[in-house]
N, C-alpha and C positions, 0 to 999 in steps of 0.2 A: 504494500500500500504506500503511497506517493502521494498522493493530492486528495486532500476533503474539502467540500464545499459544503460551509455553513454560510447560510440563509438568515439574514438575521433585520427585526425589526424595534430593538433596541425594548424590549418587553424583557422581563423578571424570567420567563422561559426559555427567550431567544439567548440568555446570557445562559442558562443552567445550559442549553445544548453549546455551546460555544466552552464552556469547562469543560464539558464530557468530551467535543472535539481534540481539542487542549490534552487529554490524558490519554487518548486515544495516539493523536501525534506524536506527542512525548515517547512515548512508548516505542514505538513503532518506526521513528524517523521522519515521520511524513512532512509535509506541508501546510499552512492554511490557507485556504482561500477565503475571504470572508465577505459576502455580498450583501448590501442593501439595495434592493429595489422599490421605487417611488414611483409613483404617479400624480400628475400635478396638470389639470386642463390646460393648454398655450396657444392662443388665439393671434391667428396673427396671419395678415392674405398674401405676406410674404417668404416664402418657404425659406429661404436663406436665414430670415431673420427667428424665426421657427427653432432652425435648427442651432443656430445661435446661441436662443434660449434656453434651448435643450441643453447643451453643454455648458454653459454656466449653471445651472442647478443641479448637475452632474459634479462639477468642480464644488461647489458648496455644500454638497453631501458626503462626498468623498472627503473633505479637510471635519468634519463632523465627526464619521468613521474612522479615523485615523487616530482623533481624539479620545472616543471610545475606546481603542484598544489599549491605546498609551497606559489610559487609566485601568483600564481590566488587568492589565499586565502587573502593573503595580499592583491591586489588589489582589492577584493569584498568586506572587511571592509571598505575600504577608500571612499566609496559612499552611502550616505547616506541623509537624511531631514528630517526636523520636521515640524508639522505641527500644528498650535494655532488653535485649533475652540473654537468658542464663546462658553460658557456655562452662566448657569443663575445659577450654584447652588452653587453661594457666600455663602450661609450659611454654606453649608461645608467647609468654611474656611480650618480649622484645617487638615481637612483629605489633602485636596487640598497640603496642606505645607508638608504634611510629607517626601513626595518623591523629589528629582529633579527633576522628568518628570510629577508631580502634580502642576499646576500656580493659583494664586486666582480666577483668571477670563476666563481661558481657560481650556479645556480637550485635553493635547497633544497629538498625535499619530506620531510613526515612519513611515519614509515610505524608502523604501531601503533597505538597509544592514548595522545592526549596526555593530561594530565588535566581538559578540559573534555569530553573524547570517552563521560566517564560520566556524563553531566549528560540521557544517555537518558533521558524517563518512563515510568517502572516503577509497575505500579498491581499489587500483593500482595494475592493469595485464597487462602483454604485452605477446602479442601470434605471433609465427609465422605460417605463415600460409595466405591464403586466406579471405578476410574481409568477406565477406556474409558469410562465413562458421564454421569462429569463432566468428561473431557476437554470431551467434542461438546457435552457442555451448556452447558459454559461458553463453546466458541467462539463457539455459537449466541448464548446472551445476549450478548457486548463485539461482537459483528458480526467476529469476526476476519477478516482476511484472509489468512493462513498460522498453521499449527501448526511449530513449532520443537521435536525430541525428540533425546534421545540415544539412539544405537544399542544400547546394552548398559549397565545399569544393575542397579540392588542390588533385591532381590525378584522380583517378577512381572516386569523388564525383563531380567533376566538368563535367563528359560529358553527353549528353545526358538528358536536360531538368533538371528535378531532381536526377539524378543522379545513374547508375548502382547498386551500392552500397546500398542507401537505398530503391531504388521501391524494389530490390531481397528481402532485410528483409522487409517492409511492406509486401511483397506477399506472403511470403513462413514461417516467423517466425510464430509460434502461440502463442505469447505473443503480447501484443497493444504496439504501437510502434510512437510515435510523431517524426515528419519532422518538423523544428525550422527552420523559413527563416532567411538568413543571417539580421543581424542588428535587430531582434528581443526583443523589451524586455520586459519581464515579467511585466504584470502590474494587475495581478489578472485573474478571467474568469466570468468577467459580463455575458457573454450569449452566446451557443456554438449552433451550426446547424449541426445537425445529420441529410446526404442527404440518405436517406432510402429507399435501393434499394431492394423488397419485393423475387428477384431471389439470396441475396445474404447477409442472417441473422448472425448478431456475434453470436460468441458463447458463453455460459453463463460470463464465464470470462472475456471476455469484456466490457460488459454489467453493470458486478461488477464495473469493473475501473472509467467508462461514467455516475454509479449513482453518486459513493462515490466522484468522482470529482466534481460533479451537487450539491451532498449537504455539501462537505466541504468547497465550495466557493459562496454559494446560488445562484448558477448561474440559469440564464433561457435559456433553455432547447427549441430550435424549431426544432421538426422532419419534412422532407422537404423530400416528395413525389411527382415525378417527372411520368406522363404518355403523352400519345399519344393517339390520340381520335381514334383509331383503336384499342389501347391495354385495353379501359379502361373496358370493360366488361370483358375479358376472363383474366384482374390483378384482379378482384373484390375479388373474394374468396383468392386468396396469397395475397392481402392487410389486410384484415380485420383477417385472419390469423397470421401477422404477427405483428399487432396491439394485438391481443389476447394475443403472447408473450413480448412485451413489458411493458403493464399493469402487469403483473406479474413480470418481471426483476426489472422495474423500479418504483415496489412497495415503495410510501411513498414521491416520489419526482413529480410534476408539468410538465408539459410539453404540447406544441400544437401541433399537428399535420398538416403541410399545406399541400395539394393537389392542384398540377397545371400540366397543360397542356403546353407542350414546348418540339419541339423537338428536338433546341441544348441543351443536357442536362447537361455539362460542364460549358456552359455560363452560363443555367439560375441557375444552384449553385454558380458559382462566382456571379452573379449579387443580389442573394440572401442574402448570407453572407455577401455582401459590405452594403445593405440594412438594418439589422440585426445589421449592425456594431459588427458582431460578434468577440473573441479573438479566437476562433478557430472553424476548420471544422474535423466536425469528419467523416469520408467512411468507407467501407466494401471493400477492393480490388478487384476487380474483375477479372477476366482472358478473355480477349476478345478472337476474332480467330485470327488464324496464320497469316492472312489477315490486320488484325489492327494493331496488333503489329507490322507486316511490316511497314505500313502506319503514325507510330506514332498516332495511333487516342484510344490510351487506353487512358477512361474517366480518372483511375486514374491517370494516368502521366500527360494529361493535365490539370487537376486539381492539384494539387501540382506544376508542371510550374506555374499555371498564379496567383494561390491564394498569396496573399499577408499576412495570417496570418499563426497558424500553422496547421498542418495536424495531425490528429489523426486516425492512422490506428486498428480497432477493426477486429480481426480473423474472418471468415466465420465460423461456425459451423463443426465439425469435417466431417460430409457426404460429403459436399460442398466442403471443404478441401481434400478428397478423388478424387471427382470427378475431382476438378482442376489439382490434379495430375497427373492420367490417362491422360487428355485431352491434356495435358505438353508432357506425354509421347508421345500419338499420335504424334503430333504437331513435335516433334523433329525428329521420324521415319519419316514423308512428307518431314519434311526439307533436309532431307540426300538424298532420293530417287534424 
């Protein structure tokens, strides 16, 4: 992982996801990219002049941004802990004394943010324009490898369960994309629940993300298959199908696989991950019918509503991704009729 695009509208959230991006980079080496996008009406029967305007409120947002991190930075040094565990290797005396963070009788470790821990690369852009549409645009241009958002934020992030803004880029980015619930904090990924839905597979790059995350934090790994005792003969071949691909993606890393029977399937993943105590839930988005999305009863938006940790959105496979699109289309031509 190389480059995270965090999305940020300067909300109590937008900053919890922007820590959690922060610890994730840290970690890992990566990059920031840190984006505001705005929208502001500009009137004017001259195009040139138009665009003018455009880029001076691009330059006044950006020096805004810039300010923000300054200060975020200063504040993410300022927290931090140590922590004494007993050791028995008094003989090492010597080595022990060499350092400051070496004591005769304990093995220190940080836990936090020291203050070189914000010496992350932050590369600041402000777009105008529409957020869904310069989210993916801009992932696309910096080549991101994950999207970093917060769950519940100030405008357009605030309605609607989890929020317009991010289900559109979980659903339609083809980059993975983490929902950070407000007041979230980063405390490692002891063990993550991949709920694996056999009509609806990531696509290799995904997959990439969900190992290298599995084994840079030696996390445990539970895949969480979900049927109906109607479905469970005619899912048998697209399950063990799609266990065929995963043994290959997720060459070299551990994992269980559970199988259960439940037919709210929204519940029995929250109630799964609460059980798991997992740090995070990773989905496949899915695109219900015209009918559900009416209804609010898309699994993933009620999932990301009720889950308490974070969400980890992995792309459907590029056919899949096709299909959704068409079916979008349709779905839109009914709506107009």
């Amino acid at each position: 992982m190389k480059t995270i695009l965090v999305p940020i509208d300067y909300s109590q959230s937008s900053k919890d996801a922007l820590a959690y991006a922060y610890a994730l980079a840290g970690a890992t080496k990566a990059e920031i990219v840190l984006l505001h996008v705005f929208y502001q009406p500009v009137y004017s029967p001259d195009a040139l002049r138009v665009e003018s305007m455009m880029e001076k409120l691009e330059a006044s947002n950006l020096s805004i941004l810039e300010g923000y991190v300054k200060e975020f930075k200063a504040e993410l040094s300022r927290d931090f802990a140590i922590r004494f565990k007993s050791s028995l290797a008094a003989e090492m005396e010597d080595f022990y004394l060499q350092s400051p963070l070496r004591k005769r009788f304990h093995t220190v470790e940080v836990e936090g943010n020291m203050p070189d821990a914000a010496q992350v690369p932050v590369t600041c852009l402000t777009r105008f324009g529409f957020a869904t549409e310069q989210i993916i645009s801009v992932a696309k241009e910096y080549q991101a490898d994950l999207i970093v958002m917060g769950m519940k934020g100030a405008g357009a992030l605030d309605r609607a369960f989890l929020g317009r803004t991010v289900l559109a880029v979980m659903q339609d980015s083809r980059v993975p994309a983490i929902a950070v619930p407000k007041g979230w904090k980063f405390k490692g990924l002891g063990s993550l629940v991949f709920a694996l839905d056999v009509a609806e597979l990531p696509d290799r790059r995904g997959l990439h993300l969900l190992k290298e995350l599995v084994e840079h934090y030696a996390s445990q790994l539970y895949v969480l298959h979900l049927y109906s005792d109607q479905k469970l003969q005619q899912e048998s071949n697209h399950v063990f199908k799609a266990l065929d691909i995963l043994d290959v993606q997720l060459k070299g890393i551990d994992y269980k696989v559970y199988f259960q029977q439940r037919e709210d399937i929204a519940e029995s993943i929250q109630d799964y991950v609460n059980d798991q105590q997992a740090e995070m839930l990773v989905l496949v988005p899915a695109r219900h019918s015209f009918l559900d999305r009416l209804l609010n009863r898309s699994i993933t938006v009620r999932l990301a509503a009720q889950t308490h940790v974070p969400v980890l959105s992995l792309p459907p496979s590029s056919l899949q991704n096709l299909e959704r699109k068409l079916l979008r289309l349709h779905e839109d031509c009914v709506s107009e009729v």
